[in-house]
PyMOL Python script that loads the backbone (N, CA, C, O; Angstrom):
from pymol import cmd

cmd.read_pdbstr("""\
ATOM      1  N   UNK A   1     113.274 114.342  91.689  1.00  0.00           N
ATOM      2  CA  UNK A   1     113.499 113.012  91.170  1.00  0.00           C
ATOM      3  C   UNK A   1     113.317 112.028  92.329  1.00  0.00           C
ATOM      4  O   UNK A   1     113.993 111.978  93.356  1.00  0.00           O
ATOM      5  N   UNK A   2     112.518 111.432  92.059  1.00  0.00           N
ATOM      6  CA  UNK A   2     111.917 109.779  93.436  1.00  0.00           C
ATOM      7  C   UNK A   2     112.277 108.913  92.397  1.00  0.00           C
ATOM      8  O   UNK A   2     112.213 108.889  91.168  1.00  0.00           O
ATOM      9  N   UNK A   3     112.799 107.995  93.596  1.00  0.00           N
ATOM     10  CA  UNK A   3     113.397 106.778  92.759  1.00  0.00           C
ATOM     11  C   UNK A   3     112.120 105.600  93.238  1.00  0.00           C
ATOM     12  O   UNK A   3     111.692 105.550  94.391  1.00  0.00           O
ATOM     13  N   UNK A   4     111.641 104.711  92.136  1.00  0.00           N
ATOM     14  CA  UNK A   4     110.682 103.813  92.609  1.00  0.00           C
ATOM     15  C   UNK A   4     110.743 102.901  93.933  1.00  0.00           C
ATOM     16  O   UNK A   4     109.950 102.605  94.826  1.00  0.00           O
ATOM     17  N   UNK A   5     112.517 102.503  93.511  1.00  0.00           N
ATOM     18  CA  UNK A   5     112.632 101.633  95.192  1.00  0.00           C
ATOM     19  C   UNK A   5     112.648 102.341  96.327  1.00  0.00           C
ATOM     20  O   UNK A   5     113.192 101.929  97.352  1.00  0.00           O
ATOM     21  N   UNK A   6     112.056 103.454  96.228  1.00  0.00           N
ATOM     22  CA  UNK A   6     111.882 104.384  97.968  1.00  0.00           C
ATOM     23  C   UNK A   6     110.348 104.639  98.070  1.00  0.00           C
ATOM     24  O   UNK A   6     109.774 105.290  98.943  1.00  0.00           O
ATOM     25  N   UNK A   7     109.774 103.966  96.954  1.00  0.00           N
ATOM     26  CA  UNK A   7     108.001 104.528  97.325  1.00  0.00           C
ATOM     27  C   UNK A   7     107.790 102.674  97.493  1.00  0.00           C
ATOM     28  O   UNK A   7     108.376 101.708  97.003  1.00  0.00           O
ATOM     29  N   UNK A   8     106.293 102.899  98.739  1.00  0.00           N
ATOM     30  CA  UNK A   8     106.025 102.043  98.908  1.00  0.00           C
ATOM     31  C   UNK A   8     104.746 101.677  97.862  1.00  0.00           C
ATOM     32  O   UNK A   8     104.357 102.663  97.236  1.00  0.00           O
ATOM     33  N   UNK A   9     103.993 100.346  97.558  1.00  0.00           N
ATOM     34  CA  UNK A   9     103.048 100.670  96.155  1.00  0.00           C
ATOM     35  C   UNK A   9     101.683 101.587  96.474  1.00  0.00           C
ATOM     36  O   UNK A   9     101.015 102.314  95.740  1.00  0.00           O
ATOM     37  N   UNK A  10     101.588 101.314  97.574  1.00  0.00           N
ATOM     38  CA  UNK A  10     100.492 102.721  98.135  1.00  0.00           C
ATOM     39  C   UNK A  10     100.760 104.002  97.789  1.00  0.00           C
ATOM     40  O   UNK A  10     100.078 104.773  97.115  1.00  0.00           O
ATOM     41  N   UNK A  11     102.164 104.220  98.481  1.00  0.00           N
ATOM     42  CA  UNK A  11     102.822 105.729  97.961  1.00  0.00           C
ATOM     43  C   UNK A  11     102.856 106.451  97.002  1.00  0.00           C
ATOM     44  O   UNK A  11     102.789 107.673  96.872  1.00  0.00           O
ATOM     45  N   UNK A  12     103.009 105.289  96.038  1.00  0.00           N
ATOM     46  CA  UNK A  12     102.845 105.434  94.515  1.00  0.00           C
ATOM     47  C   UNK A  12     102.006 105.928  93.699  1.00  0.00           C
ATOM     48  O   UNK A  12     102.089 106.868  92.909  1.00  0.00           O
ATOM     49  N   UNK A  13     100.698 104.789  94.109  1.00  0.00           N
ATOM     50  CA  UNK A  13      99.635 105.891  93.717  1.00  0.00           C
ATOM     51  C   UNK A  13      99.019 106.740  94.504  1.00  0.00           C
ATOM     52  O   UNK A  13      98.051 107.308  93.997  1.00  0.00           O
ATOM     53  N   UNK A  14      99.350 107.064  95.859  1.00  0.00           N
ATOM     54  CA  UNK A  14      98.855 108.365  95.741  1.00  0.00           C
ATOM     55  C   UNK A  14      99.053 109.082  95.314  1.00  0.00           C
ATOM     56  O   UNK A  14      98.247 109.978  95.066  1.00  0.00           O
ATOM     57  N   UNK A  15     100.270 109.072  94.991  1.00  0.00           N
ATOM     58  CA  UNK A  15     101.285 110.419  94.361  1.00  0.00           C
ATOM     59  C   UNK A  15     101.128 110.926  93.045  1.00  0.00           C
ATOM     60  O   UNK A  15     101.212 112.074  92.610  1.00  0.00           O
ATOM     61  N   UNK A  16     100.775 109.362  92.257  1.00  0.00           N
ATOM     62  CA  UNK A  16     100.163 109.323  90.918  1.00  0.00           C
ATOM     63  C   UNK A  16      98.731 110.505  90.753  1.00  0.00           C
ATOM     64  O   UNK A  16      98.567 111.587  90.189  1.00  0.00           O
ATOM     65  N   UNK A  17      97.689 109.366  91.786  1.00  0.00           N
ATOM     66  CA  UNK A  17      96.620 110.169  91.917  1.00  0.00           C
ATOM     67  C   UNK A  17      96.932 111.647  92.229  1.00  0.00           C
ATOM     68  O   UNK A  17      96.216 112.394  91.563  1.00  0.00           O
ATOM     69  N   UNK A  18      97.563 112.116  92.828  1.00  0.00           N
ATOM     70  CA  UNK A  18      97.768 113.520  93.306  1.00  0.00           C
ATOM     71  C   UNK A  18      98.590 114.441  92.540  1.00  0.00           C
ATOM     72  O   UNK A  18      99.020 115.561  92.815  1.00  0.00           O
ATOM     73  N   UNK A  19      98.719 113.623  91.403  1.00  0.00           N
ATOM     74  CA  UNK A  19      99.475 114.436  90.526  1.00  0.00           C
ATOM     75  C   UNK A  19     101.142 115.269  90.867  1.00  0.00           C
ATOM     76  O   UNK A  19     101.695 116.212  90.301  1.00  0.00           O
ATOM     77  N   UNK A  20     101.584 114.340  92.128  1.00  0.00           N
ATOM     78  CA  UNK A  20     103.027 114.497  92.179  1.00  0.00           C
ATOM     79  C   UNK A  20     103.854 113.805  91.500  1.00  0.00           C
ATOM     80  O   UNK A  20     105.068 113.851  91.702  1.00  0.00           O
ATOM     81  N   UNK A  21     103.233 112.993  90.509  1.00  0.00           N
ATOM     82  CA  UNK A  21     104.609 112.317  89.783  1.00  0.00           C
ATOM     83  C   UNK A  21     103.502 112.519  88.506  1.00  0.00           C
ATOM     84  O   UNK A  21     102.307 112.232  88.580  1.00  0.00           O
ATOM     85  N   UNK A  22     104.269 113.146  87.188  1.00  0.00           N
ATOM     86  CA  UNK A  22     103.378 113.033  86.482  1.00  0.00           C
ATOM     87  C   UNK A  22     104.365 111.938  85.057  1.00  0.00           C
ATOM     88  O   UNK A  22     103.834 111.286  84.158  1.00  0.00           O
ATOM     89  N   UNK A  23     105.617 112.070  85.290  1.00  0.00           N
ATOM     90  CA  UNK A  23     106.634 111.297  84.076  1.00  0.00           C
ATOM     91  C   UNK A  23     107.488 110.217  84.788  1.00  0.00           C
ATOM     92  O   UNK A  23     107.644 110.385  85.997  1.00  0.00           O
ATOM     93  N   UNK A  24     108.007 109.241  84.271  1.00  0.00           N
ATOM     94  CA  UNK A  24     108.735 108.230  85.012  1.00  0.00           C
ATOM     95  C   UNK A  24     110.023 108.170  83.725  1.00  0.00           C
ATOM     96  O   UNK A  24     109.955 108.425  82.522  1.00  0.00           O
ATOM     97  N   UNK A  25     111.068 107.757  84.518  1.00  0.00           N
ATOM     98  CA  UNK A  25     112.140 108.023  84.046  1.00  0.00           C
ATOM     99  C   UNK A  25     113.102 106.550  84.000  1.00  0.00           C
ATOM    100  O   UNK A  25     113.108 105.786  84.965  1.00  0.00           O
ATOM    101  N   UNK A  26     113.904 106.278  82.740  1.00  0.00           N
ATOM    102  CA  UNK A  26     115.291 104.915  83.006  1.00  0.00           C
ATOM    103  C   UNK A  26     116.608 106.083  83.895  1.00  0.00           C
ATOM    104  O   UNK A  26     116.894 107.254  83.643  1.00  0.00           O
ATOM    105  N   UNK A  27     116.955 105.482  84.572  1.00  0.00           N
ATOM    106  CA  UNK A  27     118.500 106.229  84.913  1.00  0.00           C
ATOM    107  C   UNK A  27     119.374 105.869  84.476  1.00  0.00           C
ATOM    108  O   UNK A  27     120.398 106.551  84.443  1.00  0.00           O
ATOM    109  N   UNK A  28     119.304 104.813  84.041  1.00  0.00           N
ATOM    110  CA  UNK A  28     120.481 104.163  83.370  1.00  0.00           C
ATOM    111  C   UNK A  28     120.603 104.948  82.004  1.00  0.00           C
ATOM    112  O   UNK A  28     121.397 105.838  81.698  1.00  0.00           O
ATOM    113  N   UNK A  29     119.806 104.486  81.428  1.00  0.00           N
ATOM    114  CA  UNK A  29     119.697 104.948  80.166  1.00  0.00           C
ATOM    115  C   UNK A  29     119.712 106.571  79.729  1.00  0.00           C
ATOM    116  O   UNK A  29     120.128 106.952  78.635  1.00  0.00           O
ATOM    117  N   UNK A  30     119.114 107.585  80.914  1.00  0.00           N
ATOM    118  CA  UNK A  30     118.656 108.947  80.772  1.00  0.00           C
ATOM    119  C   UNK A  30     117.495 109.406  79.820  1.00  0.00           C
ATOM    120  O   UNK A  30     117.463 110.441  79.153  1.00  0.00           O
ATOM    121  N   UNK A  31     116.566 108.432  79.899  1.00  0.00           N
ATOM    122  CA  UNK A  31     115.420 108.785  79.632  1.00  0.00           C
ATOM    123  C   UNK A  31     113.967 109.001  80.116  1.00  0.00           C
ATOM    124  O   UNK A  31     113.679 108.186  80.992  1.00  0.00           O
ATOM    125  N   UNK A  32     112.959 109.862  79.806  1.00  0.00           N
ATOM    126  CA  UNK A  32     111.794 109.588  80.820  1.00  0.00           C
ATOM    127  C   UNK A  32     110.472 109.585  79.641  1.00  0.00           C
ATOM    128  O   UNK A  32     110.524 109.428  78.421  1.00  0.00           O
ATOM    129  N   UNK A  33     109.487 109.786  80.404  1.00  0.00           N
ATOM    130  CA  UNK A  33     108.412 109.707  79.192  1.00  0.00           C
ATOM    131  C   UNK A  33     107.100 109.565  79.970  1.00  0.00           C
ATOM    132  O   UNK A  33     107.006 109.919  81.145  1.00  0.00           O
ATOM    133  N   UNK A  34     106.124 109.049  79.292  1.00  0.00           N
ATOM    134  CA  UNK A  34     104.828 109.488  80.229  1.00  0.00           C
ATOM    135  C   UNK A  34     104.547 107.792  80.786  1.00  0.00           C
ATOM    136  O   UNK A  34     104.832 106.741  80.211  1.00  0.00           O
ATOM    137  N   UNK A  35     103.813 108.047  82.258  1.00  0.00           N
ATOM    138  CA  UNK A  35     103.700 107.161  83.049  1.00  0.00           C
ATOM    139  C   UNK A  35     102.765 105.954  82.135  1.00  0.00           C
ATOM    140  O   UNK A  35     102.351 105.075  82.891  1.00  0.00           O
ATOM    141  N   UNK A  36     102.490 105.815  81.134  1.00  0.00           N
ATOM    142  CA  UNK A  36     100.995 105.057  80.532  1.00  0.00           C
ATOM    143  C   UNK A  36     102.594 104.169  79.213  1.00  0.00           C
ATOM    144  O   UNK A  36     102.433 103.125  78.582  1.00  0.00           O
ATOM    145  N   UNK A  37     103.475 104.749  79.207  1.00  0.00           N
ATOM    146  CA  UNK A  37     104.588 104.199  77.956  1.00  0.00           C
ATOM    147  C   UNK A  37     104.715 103.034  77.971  1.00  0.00           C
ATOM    148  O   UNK A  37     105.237 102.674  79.026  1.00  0.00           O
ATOM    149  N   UNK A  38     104.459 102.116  77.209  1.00  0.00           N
ATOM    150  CA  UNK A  38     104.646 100.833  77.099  1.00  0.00           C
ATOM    151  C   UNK A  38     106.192 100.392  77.022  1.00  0.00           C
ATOM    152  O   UNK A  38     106.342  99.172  77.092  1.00  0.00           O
ATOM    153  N   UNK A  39     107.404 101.171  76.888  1.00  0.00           N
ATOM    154  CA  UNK A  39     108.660 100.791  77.228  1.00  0.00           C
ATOM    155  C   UNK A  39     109.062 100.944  78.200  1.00  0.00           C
ATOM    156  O   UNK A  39     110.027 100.246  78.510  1.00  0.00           O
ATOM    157  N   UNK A  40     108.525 101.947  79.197  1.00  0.00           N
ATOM    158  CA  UNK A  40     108.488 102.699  80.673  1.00  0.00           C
ATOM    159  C   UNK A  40     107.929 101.686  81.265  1.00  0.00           C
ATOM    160  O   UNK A  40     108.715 101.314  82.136  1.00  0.00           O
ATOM    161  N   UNK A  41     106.587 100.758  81.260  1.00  0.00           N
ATOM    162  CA  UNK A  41     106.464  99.687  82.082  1.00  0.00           C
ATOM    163  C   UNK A  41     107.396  98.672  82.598  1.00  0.00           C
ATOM    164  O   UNK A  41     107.657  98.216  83.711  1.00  0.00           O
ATOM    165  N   UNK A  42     107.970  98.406  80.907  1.00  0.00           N
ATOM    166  CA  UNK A  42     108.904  96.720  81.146  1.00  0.00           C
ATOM    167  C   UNK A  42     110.390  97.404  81.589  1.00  0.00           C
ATOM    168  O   UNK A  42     111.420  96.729  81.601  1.00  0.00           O
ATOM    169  N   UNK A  43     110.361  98.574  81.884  1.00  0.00           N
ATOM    170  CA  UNK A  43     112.059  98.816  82.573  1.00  0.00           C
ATOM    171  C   UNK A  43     111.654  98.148  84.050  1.00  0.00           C
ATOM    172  O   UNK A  43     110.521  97.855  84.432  1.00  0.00           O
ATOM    173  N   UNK A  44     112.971  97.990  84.796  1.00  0.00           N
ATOM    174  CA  UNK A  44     113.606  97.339  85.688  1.00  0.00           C
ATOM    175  C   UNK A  44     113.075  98.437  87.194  1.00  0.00           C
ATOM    176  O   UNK A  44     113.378  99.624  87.311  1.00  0.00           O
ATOM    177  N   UNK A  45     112.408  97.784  87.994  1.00  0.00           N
ATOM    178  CA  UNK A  45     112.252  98.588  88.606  1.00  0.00           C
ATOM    179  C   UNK A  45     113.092  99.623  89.434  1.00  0.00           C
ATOM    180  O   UNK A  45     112.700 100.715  89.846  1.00  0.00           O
ATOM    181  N   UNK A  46     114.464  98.991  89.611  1.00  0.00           N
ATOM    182  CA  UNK A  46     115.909  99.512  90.510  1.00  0.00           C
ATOM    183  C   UNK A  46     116.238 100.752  89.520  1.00  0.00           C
ATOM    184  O   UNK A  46     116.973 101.634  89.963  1.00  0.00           O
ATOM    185  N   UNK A  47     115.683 100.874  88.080  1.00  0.00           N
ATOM    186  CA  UNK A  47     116.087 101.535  87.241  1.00  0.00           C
ATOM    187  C   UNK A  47     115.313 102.874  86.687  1.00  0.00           C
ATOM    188  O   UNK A  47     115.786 103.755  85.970  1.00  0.00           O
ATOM    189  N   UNK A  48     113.829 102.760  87.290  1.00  0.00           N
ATOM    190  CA  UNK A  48     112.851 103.640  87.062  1.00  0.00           C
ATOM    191  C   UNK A  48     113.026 104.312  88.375  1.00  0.00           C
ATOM    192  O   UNK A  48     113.267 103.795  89.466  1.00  0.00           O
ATOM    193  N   UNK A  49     112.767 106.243  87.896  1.00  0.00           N
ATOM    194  CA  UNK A  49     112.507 107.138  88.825  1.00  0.00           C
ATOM    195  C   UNK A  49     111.553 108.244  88.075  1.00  0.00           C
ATOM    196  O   UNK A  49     111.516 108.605  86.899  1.00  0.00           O
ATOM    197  N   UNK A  50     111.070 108.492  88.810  1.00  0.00           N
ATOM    198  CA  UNK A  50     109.810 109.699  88.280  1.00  0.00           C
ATOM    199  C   UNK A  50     110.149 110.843  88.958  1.00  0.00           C
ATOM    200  O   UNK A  50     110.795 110.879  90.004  1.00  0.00           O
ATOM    201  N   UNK A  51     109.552 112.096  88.141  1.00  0.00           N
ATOM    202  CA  UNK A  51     109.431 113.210  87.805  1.00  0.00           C
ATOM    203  C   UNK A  51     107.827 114.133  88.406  1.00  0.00           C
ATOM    204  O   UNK A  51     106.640 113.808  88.451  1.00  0.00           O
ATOM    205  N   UNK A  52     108.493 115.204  88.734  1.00  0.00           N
ATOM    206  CA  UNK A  52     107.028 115.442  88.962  1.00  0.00           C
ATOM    207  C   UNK A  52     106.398 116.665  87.678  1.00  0.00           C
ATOM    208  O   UNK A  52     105.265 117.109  87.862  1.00  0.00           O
ATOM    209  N   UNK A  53     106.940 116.987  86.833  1.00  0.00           N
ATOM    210  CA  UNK A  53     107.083 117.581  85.437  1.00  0.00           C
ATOM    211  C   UNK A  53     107.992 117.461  84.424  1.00  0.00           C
ATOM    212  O   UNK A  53     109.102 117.312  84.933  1.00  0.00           O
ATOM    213  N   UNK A  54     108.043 117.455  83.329  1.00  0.00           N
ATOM    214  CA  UNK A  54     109.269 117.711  82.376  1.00  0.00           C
ATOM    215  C   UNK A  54     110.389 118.656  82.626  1.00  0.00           C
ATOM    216  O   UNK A  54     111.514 118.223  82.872  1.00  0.00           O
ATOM    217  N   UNK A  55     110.206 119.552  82.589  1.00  0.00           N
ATOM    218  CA  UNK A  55     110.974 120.935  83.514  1.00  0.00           C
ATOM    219  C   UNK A  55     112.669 119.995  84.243  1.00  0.00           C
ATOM    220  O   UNK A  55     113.891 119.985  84.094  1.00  0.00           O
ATOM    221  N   UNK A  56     111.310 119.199  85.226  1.00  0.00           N
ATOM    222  CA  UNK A  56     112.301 118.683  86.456  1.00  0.00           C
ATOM    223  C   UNK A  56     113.604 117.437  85.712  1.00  0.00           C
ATOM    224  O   UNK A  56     114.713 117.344  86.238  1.00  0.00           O
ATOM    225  N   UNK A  57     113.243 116.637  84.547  1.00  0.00           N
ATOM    226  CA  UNK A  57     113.485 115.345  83.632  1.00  0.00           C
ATOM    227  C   UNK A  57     114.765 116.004  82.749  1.00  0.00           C
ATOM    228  O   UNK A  57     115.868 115.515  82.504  1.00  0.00           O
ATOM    229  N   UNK A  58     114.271 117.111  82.424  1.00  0.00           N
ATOM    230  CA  UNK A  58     115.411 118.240  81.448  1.00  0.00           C
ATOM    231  C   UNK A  58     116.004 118.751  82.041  1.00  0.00           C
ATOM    232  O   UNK A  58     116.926 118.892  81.238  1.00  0.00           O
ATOM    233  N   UNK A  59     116.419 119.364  83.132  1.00  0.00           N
ATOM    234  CA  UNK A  59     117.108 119.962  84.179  1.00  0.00           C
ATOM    235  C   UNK A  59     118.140 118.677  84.950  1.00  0.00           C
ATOM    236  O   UNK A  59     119.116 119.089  85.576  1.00  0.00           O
ATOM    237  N   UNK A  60     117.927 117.318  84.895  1.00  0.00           N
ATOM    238  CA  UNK A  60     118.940 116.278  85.198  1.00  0.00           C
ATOM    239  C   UNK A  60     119.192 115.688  83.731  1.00  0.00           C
ATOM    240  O   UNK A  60     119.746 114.590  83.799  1.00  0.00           O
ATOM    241  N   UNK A  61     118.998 116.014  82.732  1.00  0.00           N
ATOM    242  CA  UNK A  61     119.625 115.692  81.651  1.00  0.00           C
ATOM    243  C   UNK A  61     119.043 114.411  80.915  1.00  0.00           C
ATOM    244  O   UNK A  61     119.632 113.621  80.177  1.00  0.00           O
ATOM    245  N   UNK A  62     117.751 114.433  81.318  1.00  0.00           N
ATOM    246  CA  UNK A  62     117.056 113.799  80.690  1.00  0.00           C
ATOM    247  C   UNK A  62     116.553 113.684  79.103  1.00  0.00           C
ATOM    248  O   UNK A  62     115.725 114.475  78.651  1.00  0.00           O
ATOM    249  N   UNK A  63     117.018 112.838  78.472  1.00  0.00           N
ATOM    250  CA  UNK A  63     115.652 113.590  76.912  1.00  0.00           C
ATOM    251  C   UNK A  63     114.796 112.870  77.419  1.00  0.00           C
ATOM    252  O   UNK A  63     114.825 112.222  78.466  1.00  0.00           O
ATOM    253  N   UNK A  64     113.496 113.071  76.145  1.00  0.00           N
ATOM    254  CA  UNK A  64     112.037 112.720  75.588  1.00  0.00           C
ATOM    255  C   UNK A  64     111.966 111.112  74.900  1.00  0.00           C
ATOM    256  O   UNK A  64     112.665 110.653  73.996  1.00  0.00           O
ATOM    257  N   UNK A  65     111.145 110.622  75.475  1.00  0.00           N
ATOM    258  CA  UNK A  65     111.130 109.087  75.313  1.00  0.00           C
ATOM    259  C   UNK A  65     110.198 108.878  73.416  1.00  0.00           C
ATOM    260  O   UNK A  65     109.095 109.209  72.981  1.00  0.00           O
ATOM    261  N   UNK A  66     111.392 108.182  72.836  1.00  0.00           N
ATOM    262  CA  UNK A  66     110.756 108.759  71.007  1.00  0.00           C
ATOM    263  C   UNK A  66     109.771 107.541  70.992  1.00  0.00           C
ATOM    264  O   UNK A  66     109.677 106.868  69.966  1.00  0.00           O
ATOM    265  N   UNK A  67     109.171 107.299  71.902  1.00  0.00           N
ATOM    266  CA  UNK A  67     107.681 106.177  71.729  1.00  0.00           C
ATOM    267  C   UNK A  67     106.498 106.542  71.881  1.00  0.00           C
ATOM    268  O   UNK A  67     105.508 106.417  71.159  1.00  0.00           O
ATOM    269  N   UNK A  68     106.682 107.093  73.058  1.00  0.00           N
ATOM    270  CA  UNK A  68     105.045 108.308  73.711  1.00  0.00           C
ATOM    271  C   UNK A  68     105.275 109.331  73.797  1.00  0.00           C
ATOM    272  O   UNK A  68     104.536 109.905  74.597  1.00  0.00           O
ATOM    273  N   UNK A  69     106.710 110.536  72.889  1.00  0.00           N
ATOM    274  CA  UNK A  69     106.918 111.281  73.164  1.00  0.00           C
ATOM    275  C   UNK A  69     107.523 111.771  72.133  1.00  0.00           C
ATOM    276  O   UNK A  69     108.477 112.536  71.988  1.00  0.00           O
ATOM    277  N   UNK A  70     106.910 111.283  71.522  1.00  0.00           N
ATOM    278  CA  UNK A  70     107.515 111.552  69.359  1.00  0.00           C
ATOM    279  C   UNK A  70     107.983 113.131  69.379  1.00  0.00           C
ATOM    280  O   UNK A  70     109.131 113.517  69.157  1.00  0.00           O
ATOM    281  N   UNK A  71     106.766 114.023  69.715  1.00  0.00           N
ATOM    282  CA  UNK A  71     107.175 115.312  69.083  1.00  0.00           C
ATOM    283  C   UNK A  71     108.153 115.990  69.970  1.00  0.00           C
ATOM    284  O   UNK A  71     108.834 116.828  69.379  1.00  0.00           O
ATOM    285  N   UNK A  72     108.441 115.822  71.447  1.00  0.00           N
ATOM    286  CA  UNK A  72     109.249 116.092  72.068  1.00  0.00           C
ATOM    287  C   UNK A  72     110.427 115.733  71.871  1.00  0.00           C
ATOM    288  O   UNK A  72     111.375 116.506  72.008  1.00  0.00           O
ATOM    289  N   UNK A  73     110.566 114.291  71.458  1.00  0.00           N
ATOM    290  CA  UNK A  73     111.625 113.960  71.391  1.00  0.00           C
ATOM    291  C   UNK A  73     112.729 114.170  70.089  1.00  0.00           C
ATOM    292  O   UNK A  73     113.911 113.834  70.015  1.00  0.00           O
ATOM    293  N   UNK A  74     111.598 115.064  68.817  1.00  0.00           N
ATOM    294  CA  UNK A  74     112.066 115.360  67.847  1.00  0.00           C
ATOM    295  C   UNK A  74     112.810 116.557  67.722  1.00  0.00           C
ATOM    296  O   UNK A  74     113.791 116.782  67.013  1.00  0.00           O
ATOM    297  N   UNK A  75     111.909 117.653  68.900  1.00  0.00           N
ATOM    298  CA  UNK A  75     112.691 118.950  68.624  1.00  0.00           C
ATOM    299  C   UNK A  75     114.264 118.932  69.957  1.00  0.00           C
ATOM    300  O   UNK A  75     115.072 119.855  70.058  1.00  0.00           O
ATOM    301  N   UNK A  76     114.285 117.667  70.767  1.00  0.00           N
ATOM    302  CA  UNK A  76     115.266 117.457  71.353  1.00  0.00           C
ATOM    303  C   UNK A  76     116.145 116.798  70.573  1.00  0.00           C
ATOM    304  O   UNK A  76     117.326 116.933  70.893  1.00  0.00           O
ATOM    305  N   UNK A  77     115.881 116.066  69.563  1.00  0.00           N
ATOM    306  CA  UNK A  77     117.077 115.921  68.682  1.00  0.00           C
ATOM    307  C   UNK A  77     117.376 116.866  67.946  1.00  0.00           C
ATOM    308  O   UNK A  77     118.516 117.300  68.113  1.00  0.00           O
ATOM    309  N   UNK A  78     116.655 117.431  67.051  1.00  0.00           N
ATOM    310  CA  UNK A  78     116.777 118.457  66.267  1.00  0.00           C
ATOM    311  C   UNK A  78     117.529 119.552  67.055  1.00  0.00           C
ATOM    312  O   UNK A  78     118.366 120.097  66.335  1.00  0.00           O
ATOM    313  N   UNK A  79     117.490 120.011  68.230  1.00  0.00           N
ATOM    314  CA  UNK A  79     118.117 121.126  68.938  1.00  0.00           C
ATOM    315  C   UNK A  79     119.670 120.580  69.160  1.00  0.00           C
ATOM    316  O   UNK A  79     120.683 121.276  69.097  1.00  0.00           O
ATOM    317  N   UNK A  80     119.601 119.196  69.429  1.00  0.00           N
ATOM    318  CA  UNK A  80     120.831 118.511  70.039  1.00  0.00           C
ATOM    319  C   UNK A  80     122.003 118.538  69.251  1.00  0.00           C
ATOM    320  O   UNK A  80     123.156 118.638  69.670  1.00  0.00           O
ATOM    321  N   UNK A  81     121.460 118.402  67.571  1.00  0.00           N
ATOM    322  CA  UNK A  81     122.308 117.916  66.341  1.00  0.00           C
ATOM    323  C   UNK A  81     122.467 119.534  65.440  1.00  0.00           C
ATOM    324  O   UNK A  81     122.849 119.629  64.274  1.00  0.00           O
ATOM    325  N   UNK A  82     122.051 120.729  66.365  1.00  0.00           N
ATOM    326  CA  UNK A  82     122.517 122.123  65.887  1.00  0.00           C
ATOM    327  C   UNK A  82     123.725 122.343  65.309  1.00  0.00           C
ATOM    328  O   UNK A  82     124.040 123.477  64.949  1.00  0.00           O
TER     329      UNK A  82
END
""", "prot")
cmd.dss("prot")
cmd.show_as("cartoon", "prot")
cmd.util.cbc("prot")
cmd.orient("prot")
C-alpha cells in the first residue's frame, strides 16, 4: 500500500507505467478500484493510496469499487451478506 502523498508525479507514473501500481484506493472510505475510475479521480488526494494488485486491497480490508468494478463488487457483497 503507497500512499499518493509519498510519490512524487514522476514516481507515479513510472510506477504506473511499470505496472507497480495497478489499483488506487479511498482510505477513508476502504475502497479501491481501477486506476482509469471516474470516482477514484475526484477523491482527495491525502485520501488516495494504491495497490499493486487486488490480492494486496483485500488483505487490508478493502472491497471492490461498485462503479468500475460491478462484478467484483457483487460477489463481495454477496459473500459479505452470507
Amino acid at each position: 500500500m503507497i500512499q499518493h502523498s509519498q510519490l512524487s508525479p514522476e514516481s507515479l507514473r513510472s510506477k504506473i507505467h511499470r505496472r507497480e501500481i495497478r489499483f488506487g484506493g479511498n482510505k477513508k472510505l476502504k475502497i479501491y478500484g481501477l486506476l482509469s475510475c471516474r470516482s477514484g479521480k475526484r477523491m482527495r488526494k491525502e485520501n488516495r493510496i494504491f495497490f499493486i494488485n487486488e490480492k494486496e486491497a483485500l488483505q487490508n480490508n478493502y472491497r471492490p469499487c461498485g462503479h468500475c468494478m460491478r462484478e467484483a463488487y457483487k460477489k463481495w457483497r454477496n459473500y459479505r451478506f452470507l
